[in-house]
C-alpha positions as a Markdown table, in Angstrom:
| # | Residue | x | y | z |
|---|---|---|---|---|
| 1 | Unk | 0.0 | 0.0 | 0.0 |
| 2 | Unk | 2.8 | 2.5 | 0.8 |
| 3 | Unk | 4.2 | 1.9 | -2.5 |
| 4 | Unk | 1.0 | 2.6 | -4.2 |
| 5 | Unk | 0.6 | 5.6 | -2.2 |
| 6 | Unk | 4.1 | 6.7 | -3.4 |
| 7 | Unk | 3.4 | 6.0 | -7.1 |
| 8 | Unk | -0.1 | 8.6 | -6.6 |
| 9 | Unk | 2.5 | 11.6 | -4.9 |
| 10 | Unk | 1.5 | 14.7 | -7.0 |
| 11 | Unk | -1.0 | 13.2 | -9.2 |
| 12 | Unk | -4.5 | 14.9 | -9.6 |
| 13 | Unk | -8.2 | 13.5 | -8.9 |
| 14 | Unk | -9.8 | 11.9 | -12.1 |
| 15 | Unk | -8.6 | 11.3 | -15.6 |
| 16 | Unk | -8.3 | 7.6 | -15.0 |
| 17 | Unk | -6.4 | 6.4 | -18.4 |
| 18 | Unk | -2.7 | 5.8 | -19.2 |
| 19 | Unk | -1.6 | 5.9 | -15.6 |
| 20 | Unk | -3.9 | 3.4 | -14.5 |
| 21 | Unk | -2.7 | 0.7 | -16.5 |
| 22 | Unk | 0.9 | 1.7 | -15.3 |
| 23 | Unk | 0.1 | 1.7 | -12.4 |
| 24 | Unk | -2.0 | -1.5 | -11.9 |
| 25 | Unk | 1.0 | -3.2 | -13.4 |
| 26 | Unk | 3.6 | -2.1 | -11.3 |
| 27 | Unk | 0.9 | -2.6 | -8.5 |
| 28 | Unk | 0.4 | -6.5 | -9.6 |
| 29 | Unk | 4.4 | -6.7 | -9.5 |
| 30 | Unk | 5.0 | -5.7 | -6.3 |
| 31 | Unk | 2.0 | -8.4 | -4.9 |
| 32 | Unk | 3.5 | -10.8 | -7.0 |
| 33 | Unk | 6.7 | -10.4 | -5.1 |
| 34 | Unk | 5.3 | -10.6 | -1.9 |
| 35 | Unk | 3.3 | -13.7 | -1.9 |
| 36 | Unk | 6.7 | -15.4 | -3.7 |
| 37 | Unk | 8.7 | -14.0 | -0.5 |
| 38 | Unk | 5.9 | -15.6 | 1.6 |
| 39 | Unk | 6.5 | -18.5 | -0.2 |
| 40 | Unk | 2.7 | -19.0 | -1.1 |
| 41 | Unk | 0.1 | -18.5 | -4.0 |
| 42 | Unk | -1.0 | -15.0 | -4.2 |
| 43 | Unk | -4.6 | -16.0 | -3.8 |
| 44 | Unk | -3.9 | -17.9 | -0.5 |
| 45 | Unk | -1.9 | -14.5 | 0.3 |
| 46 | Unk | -5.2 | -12.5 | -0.4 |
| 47 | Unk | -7.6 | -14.7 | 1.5 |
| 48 | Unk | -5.4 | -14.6 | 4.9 |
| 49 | Unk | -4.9 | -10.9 | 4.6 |
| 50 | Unk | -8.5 | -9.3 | 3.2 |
| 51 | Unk | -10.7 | -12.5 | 2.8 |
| 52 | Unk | -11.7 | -14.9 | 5.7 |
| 53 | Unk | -8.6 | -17.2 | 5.1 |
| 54 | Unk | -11.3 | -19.5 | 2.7 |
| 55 | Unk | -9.8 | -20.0 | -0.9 |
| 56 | Unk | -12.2 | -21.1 | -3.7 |
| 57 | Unk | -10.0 | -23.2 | -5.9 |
| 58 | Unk | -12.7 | -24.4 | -8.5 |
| 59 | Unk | -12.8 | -20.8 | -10.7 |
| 60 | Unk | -15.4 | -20.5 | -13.4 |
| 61 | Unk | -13.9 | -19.5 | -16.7 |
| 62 | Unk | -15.8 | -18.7 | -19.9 |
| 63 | Unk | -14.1 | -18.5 | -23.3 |
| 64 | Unk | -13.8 | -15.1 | -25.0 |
| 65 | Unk | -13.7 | -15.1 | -29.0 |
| 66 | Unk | -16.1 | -15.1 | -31.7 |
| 67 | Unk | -14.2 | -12.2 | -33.6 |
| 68 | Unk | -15.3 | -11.1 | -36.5 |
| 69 | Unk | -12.2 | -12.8 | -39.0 |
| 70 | Unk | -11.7 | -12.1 | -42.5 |
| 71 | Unk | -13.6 | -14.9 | -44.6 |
| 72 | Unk | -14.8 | -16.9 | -41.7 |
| 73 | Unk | -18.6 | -18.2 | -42.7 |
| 74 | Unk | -20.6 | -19.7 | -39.8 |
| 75 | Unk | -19.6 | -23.3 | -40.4 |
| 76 | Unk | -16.1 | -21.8 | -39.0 |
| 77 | Unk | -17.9 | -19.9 | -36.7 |
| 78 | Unk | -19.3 | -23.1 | -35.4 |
| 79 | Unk | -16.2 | -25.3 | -35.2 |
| 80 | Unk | -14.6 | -22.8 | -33.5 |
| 81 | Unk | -17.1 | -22.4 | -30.1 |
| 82 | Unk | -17.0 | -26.1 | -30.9 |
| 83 | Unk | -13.5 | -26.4 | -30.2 |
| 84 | Unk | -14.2 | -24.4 | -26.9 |
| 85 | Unk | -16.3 | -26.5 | -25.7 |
| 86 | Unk | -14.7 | -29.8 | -26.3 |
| 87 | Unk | -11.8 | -28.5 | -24.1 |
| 88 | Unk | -14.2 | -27.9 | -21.3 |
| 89 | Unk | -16.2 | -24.5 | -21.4 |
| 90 | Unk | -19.8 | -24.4 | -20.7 |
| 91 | Unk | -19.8 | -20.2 | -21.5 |
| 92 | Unk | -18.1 | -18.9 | -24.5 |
| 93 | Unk | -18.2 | -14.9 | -26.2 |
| 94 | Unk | -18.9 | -13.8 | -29.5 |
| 95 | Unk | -18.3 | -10.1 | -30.6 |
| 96 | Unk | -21.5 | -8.2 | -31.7 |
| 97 | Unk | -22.1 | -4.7 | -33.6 |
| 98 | Unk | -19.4 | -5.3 | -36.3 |
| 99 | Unk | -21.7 | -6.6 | -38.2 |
| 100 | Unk | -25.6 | -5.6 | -39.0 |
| 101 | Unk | -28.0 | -6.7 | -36.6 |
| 102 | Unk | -29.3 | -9.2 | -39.0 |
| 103 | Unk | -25.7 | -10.6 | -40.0 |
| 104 | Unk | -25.3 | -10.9 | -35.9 |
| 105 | Unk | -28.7 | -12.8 | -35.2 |
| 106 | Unk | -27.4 | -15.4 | -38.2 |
| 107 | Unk | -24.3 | -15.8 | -35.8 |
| 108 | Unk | -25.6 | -15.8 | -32.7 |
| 109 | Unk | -28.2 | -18.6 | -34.2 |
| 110 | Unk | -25.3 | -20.6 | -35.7 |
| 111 | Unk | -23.6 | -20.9 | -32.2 |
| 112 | Unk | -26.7 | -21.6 | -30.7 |
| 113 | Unk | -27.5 | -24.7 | -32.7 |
| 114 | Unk | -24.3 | -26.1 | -31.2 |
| 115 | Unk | -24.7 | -25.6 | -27.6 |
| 116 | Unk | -26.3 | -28.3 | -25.4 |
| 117 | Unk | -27.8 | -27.7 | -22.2 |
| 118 | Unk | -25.9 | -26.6 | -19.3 |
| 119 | Unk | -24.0 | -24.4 | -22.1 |
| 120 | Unk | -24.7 | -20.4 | -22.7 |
| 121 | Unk | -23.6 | -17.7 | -25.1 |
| 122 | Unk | -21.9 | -14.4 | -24.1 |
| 123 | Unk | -22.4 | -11.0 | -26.5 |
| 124 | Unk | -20.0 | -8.6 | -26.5 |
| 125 | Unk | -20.7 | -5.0 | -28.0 |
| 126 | Unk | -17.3 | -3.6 | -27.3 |
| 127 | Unk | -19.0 | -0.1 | -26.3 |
| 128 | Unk | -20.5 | 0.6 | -30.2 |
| 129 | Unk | -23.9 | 1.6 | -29.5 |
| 130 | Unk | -25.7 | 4.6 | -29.3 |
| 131 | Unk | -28.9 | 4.5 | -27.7 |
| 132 | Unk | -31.1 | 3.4 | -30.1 |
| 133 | Unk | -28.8 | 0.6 | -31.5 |
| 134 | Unk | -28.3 | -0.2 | -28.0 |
| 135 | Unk | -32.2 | -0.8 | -27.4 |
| 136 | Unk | -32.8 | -2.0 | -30.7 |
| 137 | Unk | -30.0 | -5.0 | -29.9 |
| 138 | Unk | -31.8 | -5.1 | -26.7 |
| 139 | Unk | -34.7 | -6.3 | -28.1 |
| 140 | Unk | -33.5 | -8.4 | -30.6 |
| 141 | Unk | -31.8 | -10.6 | -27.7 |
| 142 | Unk | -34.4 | -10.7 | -25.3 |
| 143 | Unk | -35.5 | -14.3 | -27.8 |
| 144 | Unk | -32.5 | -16.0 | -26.3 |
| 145 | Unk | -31.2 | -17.2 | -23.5 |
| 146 | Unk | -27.9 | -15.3 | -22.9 |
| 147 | Unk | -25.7 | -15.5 | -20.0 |
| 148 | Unk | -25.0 | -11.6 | -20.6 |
| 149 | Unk | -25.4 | -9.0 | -23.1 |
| 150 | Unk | -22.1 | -6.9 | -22.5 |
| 151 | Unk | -20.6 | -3.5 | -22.8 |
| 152 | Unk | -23.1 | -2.3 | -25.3 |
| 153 | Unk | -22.7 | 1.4 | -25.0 |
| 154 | Unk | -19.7 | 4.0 | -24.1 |
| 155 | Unk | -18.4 | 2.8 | -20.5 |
| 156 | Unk | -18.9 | 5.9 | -19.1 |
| 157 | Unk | -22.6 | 6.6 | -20.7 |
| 158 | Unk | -24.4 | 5.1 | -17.3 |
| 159 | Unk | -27.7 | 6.8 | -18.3 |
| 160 | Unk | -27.4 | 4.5 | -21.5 |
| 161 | Unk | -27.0 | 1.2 | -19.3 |
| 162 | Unk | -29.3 | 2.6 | -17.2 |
| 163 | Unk | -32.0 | 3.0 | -19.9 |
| 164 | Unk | -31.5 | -0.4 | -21.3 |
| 165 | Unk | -32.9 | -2.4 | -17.9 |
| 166 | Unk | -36.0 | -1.2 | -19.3 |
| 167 | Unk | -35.6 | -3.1 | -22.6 |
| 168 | Unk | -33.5 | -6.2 | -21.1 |
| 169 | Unk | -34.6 | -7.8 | -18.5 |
| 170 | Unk | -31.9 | -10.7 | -18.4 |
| 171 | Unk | -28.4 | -10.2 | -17.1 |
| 172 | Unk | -26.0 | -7.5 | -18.6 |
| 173 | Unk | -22.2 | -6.8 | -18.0 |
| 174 | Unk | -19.8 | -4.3 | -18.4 |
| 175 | Unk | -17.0 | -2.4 | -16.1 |
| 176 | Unk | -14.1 | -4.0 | -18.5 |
| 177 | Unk | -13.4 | -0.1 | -19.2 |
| 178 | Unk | -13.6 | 1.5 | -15.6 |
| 179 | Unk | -10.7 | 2.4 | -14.7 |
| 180 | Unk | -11.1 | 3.3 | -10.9 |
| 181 | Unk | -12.8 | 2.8 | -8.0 |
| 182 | Unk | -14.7 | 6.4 | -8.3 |
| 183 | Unk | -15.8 | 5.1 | -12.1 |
| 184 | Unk | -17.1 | 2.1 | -10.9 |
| 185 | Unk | -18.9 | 3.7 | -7.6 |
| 186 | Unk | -20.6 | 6.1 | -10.7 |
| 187 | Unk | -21.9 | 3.0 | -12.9 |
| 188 | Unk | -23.3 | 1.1 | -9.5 |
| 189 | Unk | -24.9 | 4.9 | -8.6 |
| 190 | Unk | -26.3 | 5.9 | -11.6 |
| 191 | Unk | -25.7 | 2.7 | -14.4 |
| 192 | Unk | -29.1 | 0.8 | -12.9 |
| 193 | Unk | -27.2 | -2.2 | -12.8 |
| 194 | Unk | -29.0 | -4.4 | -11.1 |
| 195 | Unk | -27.0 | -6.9 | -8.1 |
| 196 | Unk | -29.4 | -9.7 | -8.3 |
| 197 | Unk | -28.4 | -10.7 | -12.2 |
| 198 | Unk | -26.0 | -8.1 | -13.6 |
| 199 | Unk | -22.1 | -8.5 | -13.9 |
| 200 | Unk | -19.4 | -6.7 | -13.4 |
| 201 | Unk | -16.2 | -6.5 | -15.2 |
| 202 | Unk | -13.5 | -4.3 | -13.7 |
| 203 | Unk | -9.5 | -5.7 | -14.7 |
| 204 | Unk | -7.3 | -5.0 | -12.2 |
| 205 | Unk | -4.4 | -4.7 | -14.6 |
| 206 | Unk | -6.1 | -1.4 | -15.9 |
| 207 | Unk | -7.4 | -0.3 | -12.8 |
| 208 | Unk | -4.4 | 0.6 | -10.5 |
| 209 | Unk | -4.1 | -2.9 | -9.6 |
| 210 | Unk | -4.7 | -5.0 | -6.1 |
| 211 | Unk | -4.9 | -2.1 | -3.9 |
| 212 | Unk | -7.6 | -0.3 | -6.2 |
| 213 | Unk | -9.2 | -3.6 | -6.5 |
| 214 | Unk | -10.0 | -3.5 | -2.9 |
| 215 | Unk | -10.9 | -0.3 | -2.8 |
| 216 | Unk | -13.2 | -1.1 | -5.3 |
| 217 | Unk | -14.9 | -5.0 | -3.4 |
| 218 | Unk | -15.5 | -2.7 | 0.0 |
| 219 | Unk | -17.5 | 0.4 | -2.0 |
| 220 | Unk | -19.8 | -2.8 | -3.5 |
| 221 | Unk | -20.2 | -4.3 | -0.7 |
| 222 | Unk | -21.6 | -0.7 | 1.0 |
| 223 | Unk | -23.4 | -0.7 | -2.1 |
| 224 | Unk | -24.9 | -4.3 | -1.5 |
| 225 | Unk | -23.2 | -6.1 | -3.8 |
| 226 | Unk | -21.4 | -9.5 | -3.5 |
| 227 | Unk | -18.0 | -9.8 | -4.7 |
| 228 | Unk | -19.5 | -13.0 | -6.9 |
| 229 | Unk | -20.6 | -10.7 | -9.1 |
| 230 | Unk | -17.5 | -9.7 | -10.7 |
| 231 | Unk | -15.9 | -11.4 | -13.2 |
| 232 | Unk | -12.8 | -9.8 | -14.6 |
| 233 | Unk | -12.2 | -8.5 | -17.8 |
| 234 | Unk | -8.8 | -9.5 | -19.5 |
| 235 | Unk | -8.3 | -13.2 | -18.9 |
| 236 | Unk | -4.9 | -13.2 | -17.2 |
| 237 | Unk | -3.7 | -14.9 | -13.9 |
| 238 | Unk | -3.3 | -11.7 | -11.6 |
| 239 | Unk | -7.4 | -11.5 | -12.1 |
| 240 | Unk | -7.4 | -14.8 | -11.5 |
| 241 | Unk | -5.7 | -15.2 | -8.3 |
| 242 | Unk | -7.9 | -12.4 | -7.1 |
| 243 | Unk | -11.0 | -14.5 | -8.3 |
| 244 | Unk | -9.9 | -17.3 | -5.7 |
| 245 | Unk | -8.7 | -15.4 | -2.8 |
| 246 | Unk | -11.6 | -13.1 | -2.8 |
| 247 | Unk | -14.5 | -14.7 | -3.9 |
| 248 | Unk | -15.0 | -13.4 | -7.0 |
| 249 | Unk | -17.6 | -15.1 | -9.7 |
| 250 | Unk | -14.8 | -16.5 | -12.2 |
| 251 | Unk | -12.6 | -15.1 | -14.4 |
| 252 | Unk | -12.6 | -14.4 | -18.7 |
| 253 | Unk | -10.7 | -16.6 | -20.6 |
| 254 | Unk | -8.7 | -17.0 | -23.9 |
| 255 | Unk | -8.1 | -20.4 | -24.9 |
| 256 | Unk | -6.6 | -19.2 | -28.2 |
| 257 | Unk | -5.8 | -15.4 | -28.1 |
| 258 | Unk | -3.5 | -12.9 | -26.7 |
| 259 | Unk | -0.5 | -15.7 | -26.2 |
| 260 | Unk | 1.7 | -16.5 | -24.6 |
| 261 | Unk | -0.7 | -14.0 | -22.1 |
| 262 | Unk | -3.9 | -15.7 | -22.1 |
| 263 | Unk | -4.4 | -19.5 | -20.8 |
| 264 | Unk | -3.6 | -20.9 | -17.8 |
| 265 | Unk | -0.4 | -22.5 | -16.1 |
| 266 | Unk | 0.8 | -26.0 | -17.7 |
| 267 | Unk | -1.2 | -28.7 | -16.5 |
| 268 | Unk | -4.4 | -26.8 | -15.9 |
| 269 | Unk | -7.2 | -28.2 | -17.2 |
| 270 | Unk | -10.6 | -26.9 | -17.9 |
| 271 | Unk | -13.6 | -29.1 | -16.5 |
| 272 | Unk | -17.2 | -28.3 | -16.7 |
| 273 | Unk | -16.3 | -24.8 | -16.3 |
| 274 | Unk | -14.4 | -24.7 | -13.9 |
| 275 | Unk | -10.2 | -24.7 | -13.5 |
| 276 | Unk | -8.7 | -25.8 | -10.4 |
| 277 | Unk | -6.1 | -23.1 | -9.0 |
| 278 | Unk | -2.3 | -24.6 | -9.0 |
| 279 | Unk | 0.1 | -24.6 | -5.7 |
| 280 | Unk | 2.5 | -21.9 | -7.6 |
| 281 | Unk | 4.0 | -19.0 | -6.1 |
| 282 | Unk | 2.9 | -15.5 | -6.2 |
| 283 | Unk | 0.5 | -15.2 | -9.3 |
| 284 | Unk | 2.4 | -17.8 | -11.3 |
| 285 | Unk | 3.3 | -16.8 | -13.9 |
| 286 | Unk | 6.3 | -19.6 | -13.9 |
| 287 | Unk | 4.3 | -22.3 | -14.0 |
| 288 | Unk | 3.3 | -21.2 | -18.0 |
| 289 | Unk | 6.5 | -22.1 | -19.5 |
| 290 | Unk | 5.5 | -20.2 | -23.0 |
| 291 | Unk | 4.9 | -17.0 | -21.1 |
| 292 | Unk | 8.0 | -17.5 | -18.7 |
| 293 | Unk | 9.9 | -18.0 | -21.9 |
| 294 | Unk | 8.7 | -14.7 | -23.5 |
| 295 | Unk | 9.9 | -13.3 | -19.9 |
| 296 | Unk | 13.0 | -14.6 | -19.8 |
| 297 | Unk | 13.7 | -13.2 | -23.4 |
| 298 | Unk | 12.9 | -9.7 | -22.7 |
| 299 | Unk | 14.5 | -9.7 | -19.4 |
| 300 | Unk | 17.8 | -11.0 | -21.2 |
């Protein structure tokens, strides 16, 4: 904490951007550090020191994709939430709003016609709408049985999210883009997101890190929100240490993307859902021997 006090000397209220992504990173560094001098996984460091001392182990993980690639029809489309599945995942993401509404509901149909009960689909707008393509979208979904409709308009547009409750009754999620505690105390004041079926998003690597992190679980909390109701953005190892030492609701995945980033440690295995946290040190980043190899290159 002192150190994250240090790295805030001089620096005005607000403008949460560049600096917070610094910032978290450095943050996650330093807390990465400490539970490897304590010998211990980070999330059995977080549980002892801000939790109750229980770790969850068994993390819920859905699998981000469904991009909108050059020349893919919805046969590929298809085989690809197919290969998702067959490794494990009951949730997988597609992207929406790249494409026409119409185009979209083909998409969203095609994956639909491969999931088997138990299994849900994820939409992602990215933040593209305006208003009325927002509620228009909303409306379009409401025939399906998503496990979120996500980010669909400008993070910081809460009277937008807001609105849409009126058009959307099932659960929405967004947050990914919040940089700070103050943001997300603004989206759970004035967003209309709702605690009982709504999901939040917030990624500690572009939010000043840990210390902001728990900033940000205590101002739900007075807000009447459970901390299984987040689900970080980003797919990466820091959020999910946090996930098992804090009791978050699971953590994004990318089975193919973003490597040697996204993924999880050799060895780990996705099951019904779920991935059982490793005994590694710190966040564990060592235990991933593509990523420690990337690492080891830089550093050198």
């Amino acid at each position: 904490h002192k150190i994250w006090q240090c790295m805030f000397t001089n620096e005005k209220p607000g403008g949460h951007g560049e600096r917070s992504v610094a910032i978290g990173t450095i943050d996650m560094a330093i807390w990465d550090a400490v539970a490897k001098i304590e010998d211990k996984p980070l999330f059995r460091l977080l549980a002892e020191r801000y939790g109750d001392g229980t770790v969850n182990k068994r993390i819920f993980v859905y699998a981000a994709g469904g991009y909108y690639h050059p020349g893919q029809n919805l046969d590929a489309l298809k085989d690809e939430m197919r290969s998702y599945l067959d490794r494990g995942y009951t949730v997988v993401k597609k992207k929406i709003g790249g494409a026409s509404l119409d185009e979209d509901l083909r998409r969203i149909d095609a994956i639909m016609s491969v999931l088997q009960d138990g299994q849900k689909l994820c939409v992602d707008a990215n933040g593209r709408f305006d208003m009325d393509t927002a509620i228009a979208y909303a409306k379009a979904l409401s025939q399906y049985d998503l496990f979120w409709y996500e980010e669909p308009g400008d993070p910081l547009d809460f009277e937008l999210q807001a609105v849409l409750r009126n058009y959307y009754d099932k659960p929405m999620a967004t947050g990914e883009d919040l940089f700070s505690m103050q943001d997300a105390r603004n989206l759970i004041r004035y967003g209309g997101m709702r605690p009982d079926r709504d999901w939040l998003q917030f990624d500690c690597a572009l939010s000043y890190g840990l210390v902001e992190y728990l900033r940000t679980l205590d101002m739900l909390r007075q807000h009447g929100w459970s901390p299984s109701r987040c689900i970080p953005h980003g797919g990466h190892q820091m959020s999910l240490n946090i996930a098992a030492g804090l009791g978050l609701g699971g953590n994004e995945s990318y089975p193919d993307l973003f490597q040697p980033f996204g993924g999880f440690p050799d060895g780990v295995q996705v099951v019904d859902g779920h991935v059982t946290m490793p005994e590694l040190p710190g966040i564990g980043f060592e235990g991933k021997a593509n990523l420690y190899a990337e690492m080891k290159a830089i550093a050198s």
